[in-house]
C-alpha positions as CSV (number, residue, x, y, z in Angstrom):
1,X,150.2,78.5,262.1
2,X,148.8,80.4,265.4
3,X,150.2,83.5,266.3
4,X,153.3,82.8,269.0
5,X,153.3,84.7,272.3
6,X,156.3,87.2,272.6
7,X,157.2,87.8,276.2
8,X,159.2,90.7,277.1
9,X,160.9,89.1,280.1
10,X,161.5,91.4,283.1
11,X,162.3,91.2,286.7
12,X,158.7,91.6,288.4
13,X,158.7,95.2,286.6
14,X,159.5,97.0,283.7
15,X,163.4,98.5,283.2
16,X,163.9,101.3,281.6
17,X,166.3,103.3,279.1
18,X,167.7,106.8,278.9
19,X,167.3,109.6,276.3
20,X,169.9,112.3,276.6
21,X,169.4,114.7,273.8
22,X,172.6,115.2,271.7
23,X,174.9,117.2,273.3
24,X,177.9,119.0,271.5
25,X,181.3,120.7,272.2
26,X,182.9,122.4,269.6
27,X,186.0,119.7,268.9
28,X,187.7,119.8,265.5
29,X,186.3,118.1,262.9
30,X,188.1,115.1,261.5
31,X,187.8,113.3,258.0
32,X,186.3,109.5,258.3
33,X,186.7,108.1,254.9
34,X,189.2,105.6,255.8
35,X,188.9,105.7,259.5
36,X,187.8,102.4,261.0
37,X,185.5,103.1,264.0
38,X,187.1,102.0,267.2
39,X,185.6,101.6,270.9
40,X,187.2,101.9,273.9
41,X,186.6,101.3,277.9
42,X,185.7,104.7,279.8
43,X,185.2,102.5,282.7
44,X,184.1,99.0,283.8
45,X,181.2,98.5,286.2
46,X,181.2,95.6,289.1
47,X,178.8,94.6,291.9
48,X,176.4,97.3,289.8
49,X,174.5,97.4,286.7
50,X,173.1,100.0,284.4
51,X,170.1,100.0,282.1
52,X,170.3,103.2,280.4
53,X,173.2,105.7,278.1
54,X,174.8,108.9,280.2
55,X,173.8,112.3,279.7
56,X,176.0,114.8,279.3
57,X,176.5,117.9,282.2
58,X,179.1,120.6,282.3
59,X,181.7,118.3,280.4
60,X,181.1,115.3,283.0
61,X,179.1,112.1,282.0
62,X,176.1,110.9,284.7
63,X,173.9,108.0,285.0
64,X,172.2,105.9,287.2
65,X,172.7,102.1,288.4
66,X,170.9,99.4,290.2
67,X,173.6,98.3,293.0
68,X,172.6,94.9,294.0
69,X,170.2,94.2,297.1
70,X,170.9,98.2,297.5
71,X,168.7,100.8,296.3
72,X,171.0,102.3,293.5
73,X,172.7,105.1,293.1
74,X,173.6,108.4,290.4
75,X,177.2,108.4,289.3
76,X,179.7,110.9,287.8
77,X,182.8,110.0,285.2
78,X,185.0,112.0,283.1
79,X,184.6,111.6,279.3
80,X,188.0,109.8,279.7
81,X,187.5,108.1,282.5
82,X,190.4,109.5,284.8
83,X,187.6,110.3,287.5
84,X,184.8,108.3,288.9
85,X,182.5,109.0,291.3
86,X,179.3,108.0,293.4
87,X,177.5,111.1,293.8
88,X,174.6,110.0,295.8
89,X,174.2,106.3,297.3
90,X,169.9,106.0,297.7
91,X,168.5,105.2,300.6
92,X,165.5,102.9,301.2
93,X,162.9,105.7,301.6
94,X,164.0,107.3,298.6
95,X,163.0,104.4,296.1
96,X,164.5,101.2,294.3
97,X,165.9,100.7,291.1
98,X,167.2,103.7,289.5
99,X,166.4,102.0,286.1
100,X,165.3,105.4,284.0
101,X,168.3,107.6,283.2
102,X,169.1,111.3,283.8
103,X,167.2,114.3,282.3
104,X,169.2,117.6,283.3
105,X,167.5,120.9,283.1
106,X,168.7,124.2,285.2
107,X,170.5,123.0,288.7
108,X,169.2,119.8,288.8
109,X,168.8,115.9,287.2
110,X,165.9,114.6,287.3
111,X,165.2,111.0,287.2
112,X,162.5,108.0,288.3
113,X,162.9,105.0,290.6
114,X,160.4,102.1,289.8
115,X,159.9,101.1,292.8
116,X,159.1,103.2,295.7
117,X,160.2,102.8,299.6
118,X,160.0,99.0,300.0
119,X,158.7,99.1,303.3
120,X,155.4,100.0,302.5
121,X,153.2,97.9,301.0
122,X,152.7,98.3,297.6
123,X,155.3,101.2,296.8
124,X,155.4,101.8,293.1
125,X,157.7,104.1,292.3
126,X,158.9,108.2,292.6
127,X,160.0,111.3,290.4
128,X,163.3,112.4,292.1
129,X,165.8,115.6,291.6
130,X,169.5,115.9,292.5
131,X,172.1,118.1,291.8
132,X,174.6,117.6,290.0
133,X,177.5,117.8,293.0
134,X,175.3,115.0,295.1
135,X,173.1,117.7,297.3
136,X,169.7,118.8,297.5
137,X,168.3,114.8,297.1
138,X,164.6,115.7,296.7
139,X,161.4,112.9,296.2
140,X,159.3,115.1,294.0
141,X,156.5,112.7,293.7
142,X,155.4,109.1,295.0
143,X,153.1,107.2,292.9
144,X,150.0,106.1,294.7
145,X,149.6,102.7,296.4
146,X,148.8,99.9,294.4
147,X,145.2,98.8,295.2
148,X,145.8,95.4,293.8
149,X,147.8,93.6,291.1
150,X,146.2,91.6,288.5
151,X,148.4,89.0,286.3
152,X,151.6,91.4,287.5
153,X,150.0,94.6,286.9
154,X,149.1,97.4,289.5
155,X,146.3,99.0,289.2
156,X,146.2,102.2,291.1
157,X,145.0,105.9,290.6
158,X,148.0,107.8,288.8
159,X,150.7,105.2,287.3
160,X,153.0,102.2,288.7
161,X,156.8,101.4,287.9
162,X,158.2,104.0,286.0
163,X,161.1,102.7,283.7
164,X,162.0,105.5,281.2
165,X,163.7,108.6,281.3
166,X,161.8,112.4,282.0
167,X,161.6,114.9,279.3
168,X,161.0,118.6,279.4
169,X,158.5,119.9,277.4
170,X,158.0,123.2,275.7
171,X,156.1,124.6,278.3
172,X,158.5,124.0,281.4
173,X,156.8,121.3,282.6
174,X,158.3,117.3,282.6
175,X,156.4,114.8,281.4
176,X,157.1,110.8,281.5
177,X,155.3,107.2,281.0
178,X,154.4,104.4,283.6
179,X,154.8,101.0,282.5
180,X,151.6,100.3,284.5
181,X,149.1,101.1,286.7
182,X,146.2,103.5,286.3
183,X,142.7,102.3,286.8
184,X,143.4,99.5,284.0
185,X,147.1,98.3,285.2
186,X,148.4,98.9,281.6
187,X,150.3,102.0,281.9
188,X,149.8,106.2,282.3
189,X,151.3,109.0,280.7
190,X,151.7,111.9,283.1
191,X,153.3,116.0,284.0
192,X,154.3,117.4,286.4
193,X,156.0,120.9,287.4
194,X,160.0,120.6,287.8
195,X,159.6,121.3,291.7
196,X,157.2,118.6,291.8
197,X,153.8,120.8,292.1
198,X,150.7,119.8,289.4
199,X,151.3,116.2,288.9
200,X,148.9,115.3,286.9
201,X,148.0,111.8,285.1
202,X,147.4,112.8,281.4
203,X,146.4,109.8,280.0
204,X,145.6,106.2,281.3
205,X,146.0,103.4,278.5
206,X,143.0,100.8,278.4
207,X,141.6,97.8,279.3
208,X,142.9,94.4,278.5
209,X,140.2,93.2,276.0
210,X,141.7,89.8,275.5
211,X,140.9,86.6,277.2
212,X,142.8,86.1,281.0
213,X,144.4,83.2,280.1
214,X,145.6,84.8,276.3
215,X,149.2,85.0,276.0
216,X,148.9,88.1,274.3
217,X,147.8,91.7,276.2
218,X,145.5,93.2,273.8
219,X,143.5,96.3,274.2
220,X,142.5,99.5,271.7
221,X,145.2,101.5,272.6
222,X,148.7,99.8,274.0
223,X,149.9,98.1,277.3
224,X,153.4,99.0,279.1
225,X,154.5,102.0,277.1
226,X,158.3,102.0,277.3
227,X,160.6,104.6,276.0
228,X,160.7,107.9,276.7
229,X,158.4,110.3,275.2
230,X,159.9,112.7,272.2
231,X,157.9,116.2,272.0
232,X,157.1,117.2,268.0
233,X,157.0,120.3,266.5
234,X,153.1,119.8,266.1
235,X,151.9,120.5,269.7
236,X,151.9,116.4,270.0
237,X,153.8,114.0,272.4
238,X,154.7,110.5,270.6
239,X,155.3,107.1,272.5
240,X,155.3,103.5,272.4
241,X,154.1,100.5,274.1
242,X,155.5,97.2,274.2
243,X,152.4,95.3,274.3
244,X,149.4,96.0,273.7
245,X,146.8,97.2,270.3
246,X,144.4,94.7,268.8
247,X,147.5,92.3,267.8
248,X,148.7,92.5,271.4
249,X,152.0,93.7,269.4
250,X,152.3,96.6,271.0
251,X,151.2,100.3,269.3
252,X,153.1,104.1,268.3
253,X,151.1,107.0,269.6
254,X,150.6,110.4,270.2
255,X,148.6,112.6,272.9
256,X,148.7,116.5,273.3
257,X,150.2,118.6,276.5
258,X,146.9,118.6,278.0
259,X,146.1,114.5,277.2
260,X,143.6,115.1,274.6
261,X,144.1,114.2,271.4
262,X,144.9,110.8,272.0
263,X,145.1,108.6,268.6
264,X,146.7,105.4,268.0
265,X,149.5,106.2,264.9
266,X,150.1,102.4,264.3
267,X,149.3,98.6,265.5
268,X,151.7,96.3,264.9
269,X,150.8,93.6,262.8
270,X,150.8,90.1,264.2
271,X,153.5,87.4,264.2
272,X,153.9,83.5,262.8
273,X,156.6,81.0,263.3
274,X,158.4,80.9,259.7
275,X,158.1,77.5,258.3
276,X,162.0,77.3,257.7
277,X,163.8,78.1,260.8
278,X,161.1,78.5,263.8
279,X,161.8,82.7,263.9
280,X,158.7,84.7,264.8
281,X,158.3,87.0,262.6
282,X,155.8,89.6,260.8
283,X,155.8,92.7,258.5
284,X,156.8,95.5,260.3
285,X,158.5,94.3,263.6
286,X,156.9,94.2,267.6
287,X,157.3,95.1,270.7
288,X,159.0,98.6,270.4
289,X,161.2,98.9,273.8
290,X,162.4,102.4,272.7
291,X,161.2,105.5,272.4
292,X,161.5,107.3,268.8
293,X,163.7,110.2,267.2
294,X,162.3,113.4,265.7
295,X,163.9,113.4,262.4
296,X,161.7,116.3,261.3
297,X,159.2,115.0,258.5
298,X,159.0,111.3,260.3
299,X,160.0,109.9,263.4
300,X,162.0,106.8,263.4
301,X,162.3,104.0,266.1
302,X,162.8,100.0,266.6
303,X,161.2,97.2,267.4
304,X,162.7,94.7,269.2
305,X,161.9,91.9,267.4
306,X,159.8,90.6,264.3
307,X,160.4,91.4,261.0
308,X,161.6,89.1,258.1
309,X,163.9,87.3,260.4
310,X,162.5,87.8,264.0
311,X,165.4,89.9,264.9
312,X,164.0,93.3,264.7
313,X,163.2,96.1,262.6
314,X,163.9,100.0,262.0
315,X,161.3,102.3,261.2
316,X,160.0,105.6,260.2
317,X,156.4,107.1,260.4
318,X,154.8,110.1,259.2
319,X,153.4,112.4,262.8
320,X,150.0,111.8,261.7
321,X,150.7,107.7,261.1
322,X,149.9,108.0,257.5
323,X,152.9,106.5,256.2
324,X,154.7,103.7,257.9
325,X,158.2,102.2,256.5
326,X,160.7,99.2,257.7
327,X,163.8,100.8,256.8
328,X,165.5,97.6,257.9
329,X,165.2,94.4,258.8
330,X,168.0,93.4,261.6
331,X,169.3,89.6,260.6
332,X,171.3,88.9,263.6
333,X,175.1,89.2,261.9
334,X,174.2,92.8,261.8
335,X,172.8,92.8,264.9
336,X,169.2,91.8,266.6
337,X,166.7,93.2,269.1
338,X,167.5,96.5,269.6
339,X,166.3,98.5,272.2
340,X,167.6,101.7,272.5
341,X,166.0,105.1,270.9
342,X,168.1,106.3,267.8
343,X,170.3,109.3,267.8
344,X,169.9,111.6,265.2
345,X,173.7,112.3,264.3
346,X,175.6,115.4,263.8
347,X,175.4,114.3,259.6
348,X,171.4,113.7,259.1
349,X,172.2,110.2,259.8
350,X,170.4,107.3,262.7
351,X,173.0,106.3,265.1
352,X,171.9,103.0,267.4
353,X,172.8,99.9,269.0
354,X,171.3,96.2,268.9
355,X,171.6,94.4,272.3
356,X,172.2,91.0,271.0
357,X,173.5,90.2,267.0
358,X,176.6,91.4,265.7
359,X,179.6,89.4,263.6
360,X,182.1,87.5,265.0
361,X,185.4,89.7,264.5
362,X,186.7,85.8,262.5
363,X,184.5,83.6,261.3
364,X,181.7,85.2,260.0
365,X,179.7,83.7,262.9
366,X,177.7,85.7,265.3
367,X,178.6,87.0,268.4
368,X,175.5,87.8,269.9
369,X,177.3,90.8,272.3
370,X,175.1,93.5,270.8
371,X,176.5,96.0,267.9
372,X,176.5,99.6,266.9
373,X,175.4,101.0,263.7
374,X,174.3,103.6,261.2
375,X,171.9,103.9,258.7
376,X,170.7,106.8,256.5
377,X,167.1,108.2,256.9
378,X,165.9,107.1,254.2
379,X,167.4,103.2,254.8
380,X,170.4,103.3,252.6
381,X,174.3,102.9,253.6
382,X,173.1,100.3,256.9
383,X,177.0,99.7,258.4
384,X,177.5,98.0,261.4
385,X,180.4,100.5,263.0
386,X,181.0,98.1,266.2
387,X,180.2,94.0,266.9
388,X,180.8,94.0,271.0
389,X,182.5,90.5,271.9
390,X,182.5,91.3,275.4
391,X,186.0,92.5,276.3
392,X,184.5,96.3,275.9
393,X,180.9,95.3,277.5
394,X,178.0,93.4,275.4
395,X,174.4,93.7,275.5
396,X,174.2,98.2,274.9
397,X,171.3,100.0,275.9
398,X,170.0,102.9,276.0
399,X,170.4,105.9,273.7
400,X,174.0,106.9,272.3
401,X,175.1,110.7,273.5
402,X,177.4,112.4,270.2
403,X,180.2,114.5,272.0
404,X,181.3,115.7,268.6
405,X,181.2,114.8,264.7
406,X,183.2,111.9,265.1
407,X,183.2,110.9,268.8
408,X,179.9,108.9,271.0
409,X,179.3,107.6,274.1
410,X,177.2,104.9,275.7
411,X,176.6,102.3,278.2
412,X,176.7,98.0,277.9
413,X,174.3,96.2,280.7
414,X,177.2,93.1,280.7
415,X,180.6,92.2,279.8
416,X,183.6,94.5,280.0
417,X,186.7,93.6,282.6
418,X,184.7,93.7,285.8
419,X,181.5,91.7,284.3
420,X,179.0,93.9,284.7
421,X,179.1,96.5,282.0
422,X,180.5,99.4,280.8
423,X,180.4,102.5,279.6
424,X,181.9,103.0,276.5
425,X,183.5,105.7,273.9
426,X,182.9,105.5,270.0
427,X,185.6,107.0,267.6
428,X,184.6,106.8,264.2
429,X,188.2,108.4,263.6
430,X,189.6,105.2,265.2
431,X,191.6,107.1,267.9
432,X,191.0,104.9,271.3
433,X,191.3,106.9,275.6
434,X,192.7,104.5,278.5
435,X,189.5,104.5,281.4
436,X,189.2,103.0,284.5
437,X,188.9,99.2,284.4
438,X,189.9,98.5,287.9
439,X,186.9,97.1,289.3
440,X,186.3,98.6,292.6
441,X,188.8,101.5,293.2
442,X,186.8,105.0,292.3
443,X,187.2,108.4,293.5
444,X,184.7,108.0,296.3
445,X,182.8,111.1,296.9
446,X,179.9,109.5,298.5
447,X,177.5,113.0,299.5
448,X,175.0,111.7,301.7
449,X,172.7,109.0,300.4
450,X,173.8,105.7,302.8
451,X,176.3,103.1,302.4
452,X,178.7,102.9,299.2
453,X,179.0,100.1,297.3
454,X,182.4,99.0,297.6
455,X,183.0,99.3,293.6
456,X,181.4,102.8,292.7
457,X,179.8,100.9,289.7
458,X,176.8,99.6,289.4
459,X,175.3,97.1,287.7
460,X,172.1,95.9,288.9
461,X,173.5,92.6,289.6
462,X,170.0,91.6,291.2
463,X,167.6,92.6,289.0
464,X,169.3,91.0,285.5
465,X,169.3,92.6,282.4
466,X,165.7,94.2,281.5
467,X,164.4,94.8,278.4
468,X,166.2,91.3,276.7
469,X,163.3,90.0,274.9
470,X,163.2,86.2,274.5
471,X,160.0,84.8,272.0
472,X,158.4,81.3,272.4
């Protein structure tokens, strides 16, 4: 049968995800064997939405949110959720959508909006600081003017619609993906210094080789690359793309600090309705809408769907994309399409969520809320810790943040007790904290950034969910 398009639905852009990197505090260690994991409610967003996890700063959790028609803003909760705050409220010249998550490093955050000020034609996004108490807002760069836009791509001279989170490299410098633009529309990798001096566009991903009116964006090298980029021991960025490679599957690569180097690691392979229950499925998975874990001797990541079953896969690759492995294949009871990047855990083990999937807590049926799991490096011991049924939030994005051996954090796009998400504590001792589920009442300190949403929490009510995948 022909190959069936998979369309990575998003609201006129691309949304992103966060990668905080594992942050510990030394907590006592507590025995698991009999434990059953347990999730509670840090607190509940409304009239707000969030598309990526919270990093982790001075013992206080931040993260970003779309707010509605508003720009968005950065908030601020304790890991227990007694305190919640707005931090900065964005105004229009600072940019839309704060889609991309957090990266701390010295005094500041830093973080990306996808779009730019909307009252200028063809705005396409910035690189922003902050610090941490709400002062010192600061556009570090605005990505140049789209010149035009060709079947919902910019095309422009240095990157369009940034949707992932920043990281800091090795040499000082942060570095970061567009989900398009550049001179082909398909997407940029870029640097630049942390007070926003020597931007530079490292890489700029090729041109659409496939017919205009094929349903699939192919091209040498990837379209839309998504999650954030992961620096390797070997002098080497590595990355994804959702789309793109000669399957229009989308691609895993790597590039050096400088953008040379650049060699696709992996194509994924192209996809087929299965003759018994319509799925759309392949070998090794598609569209990867994460960004991938150093685990040392491979990196590992997800694809959001394909597979055996259409619902996904997990993955590790050798750095030099000699060796690729499906360490699983996701059949939707134990979750489906995930989209977050794994967290290497505390014990040498993947830690990650699914945004739809997950088991029924009677039944047996599935839930389709999203789940959290863990699986071993090599692909053994796969356990579903958590199947969401919406009470706690459903539909988790974004990276999970390990406090300590037994304790996690992370964020739900939907769901929870005000509707629009959450962010949410794991226990895999089974212990369970009482947050803030009061929909609207916060501790509002507001420091300078226009008018406050009247629930502090965000939820980008407006711009929908990004990065559910439907395939047809």
């Amino acid at each position: 049968m022909p190959s069936m398009p998979l369309i990575v639905s998003r609201p006129f852009f691309l949304l992103a995800r966060v990668v905080p990197a594992a942050l510990l505090l030394a907590l006592p260690s507590v025995s698991l064997a009999q434990a059953t994991p347990s999730v509670s409610t840090i607190f509940s967003f409304s009239g707000s939405q969030t598309n990526s996890g919270p990093i982790l700063v001075d013992g206080a959790l931040y993260g970003t949110a779309v707010t509605g028609s508003a720009p968005g803003l950065i908030y601020r909760t304790t890991v227990n959720g007694s305190s919640v705050q707005t931090i900065y409220q964005l105004k229009i010249e600072n940019g839309y959508t704060t889609t991309g998550g957090l990266l701390a490093s010295g005094e500041f955050l830093y973080g990306t909006t996808t779009l730019g000020d909307l009252r200028q034609t063809g705005t396409t996004g910035t690189v922003f600081r902050i610090k941490p108490d709400g002062s010192e807002f600061t556009t570090l760069h605005r990505f140049a003017t789209a010149t035009s836009i060709v079947n919902s791509r910019a095309l422009n001279a240095d990157g369009a619609y940034p949707e992932s989170e920043l990281i800091e490299g090795s040499d000082g410098f942060l570095y970061g993906v567009t989900s398009s633009g550049g001179p082909n529309g398909t997407g940029t990798v870029f640097k630049i210094a942390r007070d926003g001096s020597g931007f530079q566009s490292l890489y700029a991903f090729g041109a659409i080789t496939a017919d205009a009116t094929a349903s699939l964006n192919e091209n040498a090298d990837g379209v839309k690359p998504a999650g954030a980029l992961v620096e390797g021991a070997d002098g080497y960025f590595y990355g994804s793309t959702v789309d793109g490679g000669a399957n229009g599957r989308g691609t895993i690569f790597r590039l050096k600090f400088d953008g040379t180097g650049f060699q696709t690691l992996h194509v994924f392979s192209a996809m087929a309705a299965n003759s018994t229950n319509t799925a759309v499925v392949n070998g090794d998975g598609a569209a990867p809408a994460a960004g991938l874990a150093d685990g040392d001797e491979f990196l590992y990541g997800v694809a959001s769907v394909g597979g055996e079953t259409g619902n996904g896969t997990l993955f590790a690759i050798s750095p030099d994309g000699s060796t690729f492995t499906v360490l699983h294949h996701f059949d939707g009871l134990n979750g489906s399409q995930p989209l977050g990047t794994l967290l290497l855990g505390n014990d040498g083990r993947l830690y990650g969520t699914t945004s739809v999937g997950g088991a029924a807590a009677t039944g047996g049926t599935r839930s389709d809320s999203g789940t959290i799991f863990v699986i071993g490096r090599d692909g053994t011991g796969f356990t579903n810790l958590h199947s969401f049924d919406n009470t706690k939030g459903s539909s988790p994005i974004g990276r999970l943040l390990q406090l300590s051996d037994s304790v996690f954090f992370g964020a739900t796009t939907l769901g929870g007790n005000c509707g629009g998400g959450t962010v949410y504590r794991l226990s895999l001792a089974g212990d369970t904290v009482t947050g803030r589920t009061d929909c609207g009442r916060s501790d509002n300190n507001n420091n300078g950034g226009g008018s406050m949403a009247p629930a502090i929490l965000l939820l980008f009510g407006l711009l929908g969910f990004a990065r559910r995948l439907r395939a047809r």
